[in-house]
C-alpha positions as CSV (number, residue, x, y, z in Angstrom):
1,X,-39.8,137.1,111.4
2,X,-40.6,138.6,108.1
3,X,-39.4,139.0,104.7
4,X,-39.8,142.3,103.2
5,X,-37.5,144.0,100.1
6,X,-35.7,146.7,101.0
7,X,-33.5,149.4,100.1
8,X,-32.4,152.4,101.2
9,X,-31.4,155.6,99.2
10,X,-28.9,158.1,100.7
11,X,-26.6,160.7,99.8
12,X,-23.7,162.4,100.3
13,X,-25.4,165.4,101.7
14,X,-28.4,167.9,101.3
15,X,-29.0,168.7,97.5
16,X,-27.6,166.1,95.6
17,X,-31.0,164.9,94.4
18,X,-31.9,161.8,96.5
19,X,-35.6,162.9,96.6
20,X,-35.3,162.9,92.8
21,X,-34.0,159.8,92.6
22,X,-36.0,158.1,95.5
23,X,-39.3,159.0,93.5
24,X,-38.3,157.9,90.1
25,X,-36.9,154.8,91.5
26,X,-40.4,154.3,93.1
27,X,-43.0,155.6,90.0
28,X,-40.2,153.2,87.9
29,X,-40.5,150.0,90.2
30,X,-44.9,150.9,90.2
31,X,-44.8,150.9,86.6
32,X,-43.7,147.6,86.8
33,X,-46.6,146.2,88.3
34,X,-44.7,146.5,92.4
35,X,-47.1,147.3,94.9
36,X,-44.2,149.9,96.6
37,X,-44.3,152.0,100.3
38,X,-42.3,154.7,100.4
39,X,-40.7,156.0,104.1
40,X,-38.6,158.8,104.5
41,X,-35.6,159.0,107.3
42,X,-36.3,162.2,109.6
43,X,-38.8,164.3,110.6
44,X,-39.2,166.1,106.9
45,X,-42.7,166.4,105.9
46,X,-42.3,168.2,102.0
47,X,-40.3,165.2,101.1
48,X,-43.1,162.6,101.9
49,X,-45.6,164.5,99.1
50,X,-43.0,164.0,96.4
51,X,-43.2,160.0,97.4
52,X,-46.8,160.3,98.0
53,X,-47.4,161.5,94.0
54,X,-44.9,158.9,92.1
55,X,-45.9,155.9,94.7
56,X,-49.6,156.5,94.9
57,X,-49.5,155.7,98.6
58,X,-49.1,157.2,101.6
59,X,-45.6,157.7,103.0
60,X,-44.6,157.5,107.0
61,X,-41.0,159.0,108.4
62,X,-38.7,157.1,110.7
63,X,-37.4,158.6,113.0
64,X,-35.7,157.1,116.2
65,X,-35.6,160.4,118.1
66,X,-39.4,161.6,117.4
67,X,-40.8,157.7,118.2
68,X,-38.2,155.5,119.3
69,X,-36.5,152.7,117.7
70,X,-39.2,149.9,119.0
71,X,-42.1,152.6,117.4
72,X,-40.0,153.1,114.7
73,X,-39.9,148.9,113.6
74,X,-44.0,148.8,114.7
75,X,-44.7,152.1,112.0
76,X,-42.8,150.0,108.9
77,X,-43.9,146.8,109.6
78,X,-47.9,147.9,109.7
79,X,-47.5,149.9,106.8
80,X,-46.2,147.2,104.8
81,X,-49.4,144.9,105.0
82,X,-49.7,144.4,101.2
83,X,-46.6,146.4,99.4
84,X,-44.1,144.3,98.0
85,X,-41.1,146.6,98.1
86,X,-39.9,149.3,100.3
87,X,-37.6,152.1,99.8
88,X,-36.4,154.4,102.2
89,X,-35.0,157.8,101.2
90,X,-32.7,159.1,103.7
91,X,-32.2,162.6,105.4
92,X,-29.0,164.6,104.9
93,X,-26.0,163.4,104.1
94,X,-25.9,159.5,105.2
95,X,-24.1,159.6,108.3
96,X,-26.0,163.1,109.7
97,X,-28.1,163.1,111.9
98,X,-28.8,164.7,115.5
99,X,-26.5,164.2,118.7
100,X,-24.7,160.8,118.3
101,X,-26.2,160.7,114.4
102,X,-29.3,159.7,116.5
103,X,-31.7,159.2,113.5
104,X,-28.7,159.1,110.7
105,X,-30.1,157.4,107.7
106,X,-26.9,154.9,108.5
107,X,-28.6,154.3,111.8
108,X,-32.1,153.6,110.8
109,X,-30.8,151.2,107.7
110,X,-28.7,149.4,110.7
111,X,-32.1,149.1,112.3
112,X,-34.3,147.6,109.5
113,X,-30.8,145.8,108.5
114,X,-31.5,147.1,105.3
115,X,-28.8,147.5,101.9
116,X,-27.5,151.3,101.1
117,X,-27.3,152.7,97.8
118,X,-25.3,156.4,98.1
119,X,-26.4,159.0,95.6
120,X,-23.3,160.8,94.6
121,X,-24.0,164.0,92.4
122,X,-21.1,164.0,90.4
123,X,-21.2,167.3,89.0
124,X,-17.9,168.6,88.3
125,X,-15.5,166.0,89.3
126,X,-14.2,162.9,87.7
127,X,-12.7,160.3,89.7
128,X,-13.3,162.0,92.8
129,X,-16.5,160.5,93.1
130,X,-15.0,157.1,93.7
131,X,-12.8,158.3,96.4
132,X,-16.2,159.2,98.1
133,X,-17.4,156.5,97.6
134,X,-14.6,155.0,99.1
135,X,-14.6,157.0,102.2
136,X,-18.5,156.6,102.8
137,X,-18.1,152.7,102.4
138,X,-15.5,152.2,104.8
139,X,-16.6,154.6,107.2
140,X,-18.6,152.5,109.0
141,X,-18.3,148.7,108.3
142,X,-21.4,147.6,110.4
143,X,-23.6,149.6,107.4
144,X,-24.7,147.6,104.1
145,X,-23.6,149.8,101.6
146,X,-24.6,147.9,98.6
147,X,-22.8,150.9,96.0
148,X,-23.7,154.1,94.4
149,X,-26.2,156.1,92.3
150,X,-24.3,158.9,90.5
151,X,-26.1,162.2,89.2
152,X,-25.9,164.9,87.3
153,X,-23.3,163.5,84.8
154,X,-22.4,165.5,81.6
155,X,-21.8,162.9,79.4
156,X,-20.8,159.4,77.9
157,X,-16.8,160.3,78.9
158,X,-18.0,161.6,82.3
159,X,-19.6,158.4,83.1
160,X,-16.7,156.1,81.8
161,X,-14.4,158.3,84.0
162,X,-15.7,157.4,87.4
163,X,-17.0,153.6,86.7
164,X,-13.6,153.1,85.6
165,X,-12.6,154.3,89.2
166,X,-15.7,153.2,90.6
167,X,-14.6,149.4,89.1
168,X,-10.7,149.4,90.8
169,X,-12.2,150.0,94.2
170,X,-15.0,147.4,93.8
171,X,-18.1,149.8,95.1
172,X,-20.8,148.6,92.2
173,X,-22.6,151.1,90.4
174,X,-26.4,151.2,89.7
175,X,-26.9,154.0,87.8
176,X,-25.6,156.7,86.2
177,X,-27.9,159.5,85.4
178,X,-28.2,162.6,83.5
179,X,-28.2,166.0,83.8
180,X,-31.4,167.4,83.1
181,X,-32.5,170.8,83.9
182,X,-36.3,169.9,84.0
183,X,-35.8,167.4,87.0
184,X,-34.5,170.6,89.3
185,X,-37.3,170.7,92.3
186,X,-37.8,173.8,93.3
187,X,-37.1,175.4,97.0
188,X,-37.7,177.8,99.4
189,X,-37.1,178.8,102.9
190,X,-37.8,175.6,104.5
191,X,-36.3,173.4,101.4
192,X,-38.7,171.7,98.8
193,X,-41.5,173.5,97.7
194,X,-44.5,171.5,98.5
195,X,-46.5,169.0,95.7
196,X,-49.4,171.0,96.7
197,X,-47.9,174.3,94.5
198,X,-46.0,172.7,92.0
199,X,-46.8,170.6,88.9
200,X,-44.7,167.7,90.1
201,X,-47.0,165.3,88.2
202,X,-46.1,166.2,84.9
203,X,-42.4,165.9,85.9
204,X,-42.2,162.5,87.5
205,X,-43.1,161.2,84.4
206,X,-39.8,162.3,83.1
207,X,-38.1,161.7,86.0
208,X,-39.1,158.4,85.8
209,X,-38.6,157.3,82.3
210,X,-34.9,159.0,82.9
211,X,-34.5,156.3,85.9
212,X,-35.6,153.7,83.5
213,X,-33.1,153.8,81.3
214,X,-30.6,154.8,83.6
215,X,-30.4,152.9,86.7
216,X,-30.4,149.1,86.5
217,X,-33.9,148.3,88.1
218,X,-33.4,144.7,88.2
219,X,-30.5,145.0,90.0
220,X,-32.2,147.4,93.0
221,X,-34.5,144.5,92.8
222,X,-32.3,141.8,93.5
223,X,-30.2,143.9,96.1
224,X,-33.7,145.0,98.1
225,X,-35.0,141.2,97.8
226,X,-31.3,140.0,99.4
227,X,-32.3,142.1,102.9
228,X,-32.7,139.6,105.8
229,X,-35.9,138.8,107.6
230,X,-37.2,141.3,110.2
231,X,-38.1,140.5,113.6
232,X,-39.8,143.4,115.3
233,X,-43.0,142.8,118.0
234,X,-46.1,144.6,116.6
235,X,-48.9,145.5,119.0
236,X,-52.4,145.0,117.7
237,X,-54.2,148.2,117.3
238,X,-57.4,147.9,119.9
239,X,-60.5,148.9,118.4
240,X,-62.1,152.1,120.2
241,X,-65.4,153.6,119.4
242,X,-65.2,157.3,118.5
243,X,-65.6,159.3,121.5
244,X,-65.0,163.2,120.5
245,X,-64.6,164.7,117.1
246,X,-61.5,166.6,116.2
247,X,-61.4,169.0,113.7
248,X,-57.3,169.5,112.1
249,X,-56.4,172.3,109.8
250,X,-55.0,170.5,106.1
251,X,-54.6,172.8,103.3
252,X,-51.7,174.0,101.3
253,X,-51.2,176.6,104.3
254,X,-51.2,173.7,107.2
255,X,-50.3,170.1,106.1
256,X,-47.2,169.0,108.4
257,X,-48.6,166.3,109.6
258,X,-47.7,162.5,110.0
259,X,-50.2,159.9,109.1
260,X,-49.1,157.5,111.9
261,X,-49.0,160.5,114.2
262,X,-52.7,161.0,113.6
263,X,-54.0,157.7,113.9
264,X,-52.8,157.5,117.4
265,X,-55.4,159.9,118.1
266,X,-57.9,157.6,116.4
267,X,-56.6,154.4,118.3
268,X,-57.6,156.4,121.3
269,X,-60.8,157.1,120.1
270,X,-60.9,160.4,118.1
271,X,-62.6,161.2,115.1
272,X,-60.5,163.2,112.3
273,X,-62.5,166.0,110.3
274,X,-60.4,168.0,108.1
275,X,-61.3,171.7,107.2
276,X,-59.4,174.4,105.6
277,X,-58.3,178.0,107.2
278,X,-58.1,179.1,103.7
279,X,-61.2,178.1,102.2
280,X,-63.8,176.3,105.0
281,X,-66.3,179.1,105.7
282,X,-66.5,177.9,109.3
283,X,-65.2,175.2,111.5
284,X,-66.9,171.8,111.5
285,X,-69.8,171.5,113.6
286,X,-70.0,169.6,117.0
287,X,-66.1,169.3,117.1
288,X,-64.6,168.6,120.8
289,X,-60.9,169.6,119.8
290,X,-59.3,171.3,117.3
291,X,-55.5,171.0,116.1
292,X,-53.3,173.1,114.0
293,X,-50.4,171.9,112.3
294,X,-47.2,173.3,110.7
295,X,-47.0,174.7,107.1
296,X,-46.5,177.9,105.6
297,X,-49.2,180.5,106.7
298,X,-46.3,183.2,105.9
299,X,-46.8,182.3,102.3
300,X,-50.6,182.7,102.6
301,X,-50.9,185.2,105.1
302,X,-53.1,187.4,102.4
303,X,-55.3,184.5,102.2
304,X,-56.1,183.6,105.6
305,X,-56.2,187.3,106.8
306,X,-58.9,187.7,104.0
307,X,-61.2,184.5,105.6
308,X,-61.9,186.2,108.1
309,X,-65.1,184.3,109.4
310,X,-62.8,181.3,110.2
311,X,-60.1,183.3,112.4
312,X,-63.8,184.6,113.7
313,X,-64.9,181.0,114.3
314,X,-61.3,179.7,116.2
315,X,-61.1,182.5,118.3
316,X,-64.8,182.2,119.5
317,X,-64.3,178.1,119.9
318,X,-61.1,178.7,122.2
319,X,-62.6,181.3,123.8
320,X,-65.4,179.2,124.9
321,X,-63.2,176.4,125.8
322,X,-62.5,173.9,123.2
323,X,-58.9,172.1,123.6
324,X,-56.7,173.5,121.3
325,X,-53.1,172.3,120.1
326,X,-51.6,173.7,117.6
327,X,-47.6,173.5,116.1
328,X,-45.3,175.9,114.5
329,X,-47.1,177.6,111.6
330,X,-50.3,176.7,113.7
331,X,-48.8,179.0,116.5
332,X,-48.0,181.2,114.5
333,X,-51.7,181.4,112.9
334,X,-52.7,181.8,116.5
335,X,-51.4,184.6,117.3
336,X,-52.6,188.4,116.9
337,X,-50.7,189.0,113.4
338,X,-47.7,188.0,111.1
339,X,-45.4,189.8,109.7
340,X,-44.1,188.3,106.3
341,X,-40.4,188.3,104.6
342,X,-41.2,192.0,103.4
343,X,-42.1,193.2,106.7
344,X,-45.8,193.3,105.7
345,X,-48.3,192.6,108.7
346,X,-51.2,190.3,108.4
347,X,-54.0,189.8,111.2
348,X,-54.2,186.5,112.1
349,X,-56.4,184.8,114.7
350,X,-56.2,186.5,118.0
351,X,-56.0,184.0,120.4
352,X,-52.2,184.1,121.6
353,X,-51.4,187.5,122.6
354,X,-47.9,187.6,120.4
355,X,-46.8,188.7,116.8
356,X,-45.0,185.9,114.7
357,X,-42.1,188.2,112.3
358,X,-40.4,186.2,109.5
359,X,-36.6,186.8,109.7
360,X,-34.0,186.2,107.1
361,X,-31.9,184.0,109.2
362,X,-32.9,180.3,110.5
363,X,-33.8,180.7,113.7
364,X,-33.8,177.0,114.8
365,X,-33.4,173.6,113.4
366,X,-32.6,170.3,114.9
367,X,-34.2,167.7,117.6
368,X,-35.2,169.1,120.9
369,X,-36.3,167.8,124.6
370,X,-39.1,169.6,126.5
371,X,-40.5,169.4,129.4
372,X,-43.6,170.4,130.3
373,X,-44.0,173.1,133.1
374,X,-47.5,173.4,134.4
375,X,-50.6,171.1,133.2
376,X,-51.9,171.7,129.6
377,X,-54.0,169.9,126.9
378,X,-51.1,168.0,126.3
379,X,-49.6,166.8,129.6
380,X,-49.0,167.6,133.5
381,X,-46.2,169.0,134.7
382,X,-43.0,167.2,134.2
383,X,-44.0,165.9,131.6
384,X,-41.1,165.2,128.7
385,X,-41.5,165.5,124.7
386,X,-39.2,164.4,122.0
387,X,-39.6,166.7,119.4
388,X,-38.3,168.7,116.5
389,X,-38.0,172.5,115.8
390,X,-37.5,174.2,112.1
391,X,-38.5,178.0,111.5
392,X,-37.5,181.3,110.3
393,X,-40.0,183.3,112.2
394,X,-39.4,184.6,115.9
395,X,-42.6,185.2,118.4
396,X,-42.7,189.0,119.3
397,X,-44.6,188.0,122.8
398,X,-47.0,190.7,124.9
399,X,-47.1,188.8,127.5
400,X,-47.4,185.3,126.9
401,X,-46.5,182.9,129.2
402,X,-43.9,179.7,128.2
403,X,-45.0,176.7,129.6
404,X,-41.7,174.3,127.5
405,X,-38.6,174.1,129.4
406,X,-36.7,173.2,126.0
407,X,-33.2,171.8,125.2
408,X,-31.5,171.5,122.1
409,X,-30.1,167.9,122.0
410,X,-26.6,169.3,119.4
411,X,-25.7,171.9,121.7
412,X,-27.4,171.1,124.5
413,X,-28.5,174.7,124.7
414,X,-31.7,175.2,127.2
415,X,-34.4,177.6,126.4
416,X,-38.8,178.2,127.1
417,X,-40.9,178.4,124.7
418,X,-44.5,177.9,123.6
419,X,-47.8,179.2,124.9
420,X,-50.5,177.3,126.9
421,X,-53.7,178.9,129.0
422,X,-56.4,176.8,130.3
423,X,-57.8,174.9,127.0
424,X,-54.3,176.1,125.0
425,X,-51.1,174.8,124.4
426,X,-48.7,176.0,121.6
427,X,-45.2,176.0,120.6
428,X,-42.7,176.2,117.7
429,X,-42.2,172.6,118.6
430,X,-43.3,169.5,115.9
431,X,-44.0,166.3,118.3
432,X,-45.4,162.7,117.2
433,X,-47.9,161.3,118.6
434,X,-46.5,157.5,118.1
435,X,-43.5,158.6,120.2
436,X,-45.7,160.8,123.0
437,X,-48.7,158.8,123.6
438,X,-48.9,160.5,127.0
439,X,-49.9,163.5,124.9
440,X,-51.8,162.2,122.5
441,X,-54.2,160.6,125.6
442,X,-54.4,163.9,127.6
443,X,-55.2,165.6,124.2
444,X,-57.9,163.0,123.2
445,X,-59.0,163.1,127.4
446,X,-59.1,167.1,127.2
447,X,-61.8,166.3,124.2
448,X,-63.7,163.9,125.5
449,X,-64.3,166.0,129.2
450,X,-65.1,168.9,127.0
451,X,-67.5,167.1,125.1
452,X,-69.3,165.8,128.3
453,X,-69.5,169.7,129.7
454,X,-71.2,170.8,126.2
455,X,-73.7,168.2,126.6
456,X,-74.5,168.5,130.0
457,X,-75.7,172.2,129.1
């Protein structure tokens, strides 16, 4: 059992500025001298940087489709070693979530038995935020909603309006805060621009004096310090000596990636070398593995068709072998060329004999079962991923083979997908590691016997 503040912050739905709120709640309470951890519900990985920047620490997602509930507990318990205060920014609206609200924020607050506070962005309407409020409290009476957040008010009369409604319903009210067009975050295809190409530093500062003033800190306080003790088993992390070097793509064009998902790899004894597509003149030396992750290589297709030593450097290495996995954008980056939004055609890396074409229309989102059809770097045959799927792009194939036997868990709607030959296997599909260690060993495995055939020659 263990004792560990909590709170979670959700919303009524996409867009009414619960990432806003999350992170000046958190640069607020790390002002104050708390030690806080930030998580975030879902498989979003923009989100995370925003937490990253006003926390100072690393943030991990829970999701219960992507690693299971029991991995789920393990991944907030060991990241809360020496914080003193967690908050956990929901996904969506609070009770969304895939098939069944599998990974809801509601379910994943009944899960760490944690206390809800519902961001309502009150915008245009009065009392109507109370009857919200209203409906989201009693929706589901197993949830602890603790009260509400509201955003985007006009004025001292707006305010009044809706705790006066807020008050004859009893939902408690922690905050009320302003409009302010210099908090607005801005977006893109895939949602949130990334931290990485924005000046979000200069605006959490104002974000976070804003949430000083306006939101009653000592009450969040109180309310995360009232959560009951946790109880979840924790496995002790065995300590293996490096036995291959893996070299993953992090840059502003590939950084979907989550911490927990990559030190799995390490557990099983790889070591992590980082190196940029967009600015490394060539790929670390005496790597046994290479992984690229998702991100936006339609934004910098110019770039990375201009290095063209690295594409030079991958195609050679997978050529001659070396285990290669690589996710969404990273499929994308692997393939012969990309087109972007304006129908302009890059030259990416040659090693997938397809073209990736951005399309105006989403082309995929939600949580996704696969199952592996013949052996790859990743697994044998029957094989099964959890795993999530979120792009605009569509792979124009010449001849590539699928080797996913995919299912959308919503619809249920059955598909194949990806690409995998010999040393190769890539897909539009986003897995973690924590919640397909299978994977992650015949990855690390596929490493470690390539290793041994480079030395013996």
């Amino acid at each position: 059992m263990k004792k560990i503040p909590r709170i979670v912050i959700a919303a009524t739905q996409s867009g009414s500025g619960k990432t806003t709120i999350t992170s000046g709640i958190l640069a607020a309470l790390k002002a104050r001298g708390f030690d806080v951890q930030a998580f975030k519900v879902g498989p979003d990985y923009i989100d995370t940087g925003y937490h990253e920047t006003a926390s100072g620490r690393p943030t991990h997602n829970l999701d219960s489709w992507l690693v299971g509930r029991e991995r789920l507990g393990e991944i907030f318990f060991n990241a809360l070693s020496a914080p003193t205060i967690a908050v956990i920014e929901g996904a969506m609206g609070l009770y969304d979530g895939g098939v069944q609200n599998i990974s809801s924020t509601a379910e994943i607050a009944k899960i760490l038995r944690a206390p809800v506070v519902l961001v309502i962005d009150a915008k245009s309407m009065g009392a109507s935020a109370a009857a919200i409020a209203l409906g989201f409290r009693d929706f589901d009476k197993d949830l602890n909603f603790a009260g509400v957040i509201l955003n985007r008010l006009g004025s001292d009369s707006h305010a009044k309006m809706i705790l006066d409604a807020l008050e004859k319903i009893g939902v408690k009210c922690f905050g009320a805060v302003r409009r302010n067009a210099e908090f607005s975050l801005p977006e893109r295809h895939l949602g949130l621009v990334p931290t990485s190409e924005n000046n979000f530093s200069a605006t959490i500062k104002k974000i976070s004096a804003a949430v000083t003033e306006q939101i009653d800190l000592d009450a969040l306080i109180e309310l995360a310090e009232s959560a009951p003790p946790l109880d979840f088993k924790v496995s002790a992390a065995e300590k293996v000596s490096k036995a291959c070097r893996i070299a993953v793509a992090r840059d502003a064009a590939f950084n979907f990636y989550y911490g927990e998902s990559l030190r799995v790899l390490e557990n099983l004894g790889a070591e992590i070398i980082f190196f940029s597509p967009l600015e490394s003149t060539s790929l670390p030396e005496n790597i046994d593995g290479l992984i690229i992750g998702g991100g936006f290589p339609e934004i910098f297709a110019g770039e990375l068709e201009r290095n063209k030593k690295i594409r030079t450097d991958i195609r050679l290495a997978a050529e001659s072998g070396l285990p290669v996995f690589a996710e969404c954008g990273g499929f994308m980056y692997l393939m012969n060329s990309i087109s972007d939004f304006s129908g302009e055609i890059f030259e990416m890396c040659g090693v997938i004999p397809a073209r990736a074409a951005m399309t105006e229309k989403l082309q995929m989102v939600g949580y996704v079962e696969a199952e592996i059809l013949r052996d790859c770097v990743i697994g044998r045959a029957g094989d099964k991923l959890h795993a999530h799927e979120f792009h605009f792009s569509i792979a124009e194939s010449s001849g590539a083979e699928n080797f996913l036997d995919c299912t959308r868990l919503r619809t249920g709607r059955n598909y194949r997908a990806g690409f995998a030959e010999k040393n190769i296997a890539a897909s539009y599909l986003h897995i973690h590691f924590a919640g397909c260690p299978d994977a992650a060993r015949n990855f690390v495995n596929a490493c470690k016997n390539f290793k041994l055939q480079r030395s013996a020659f």
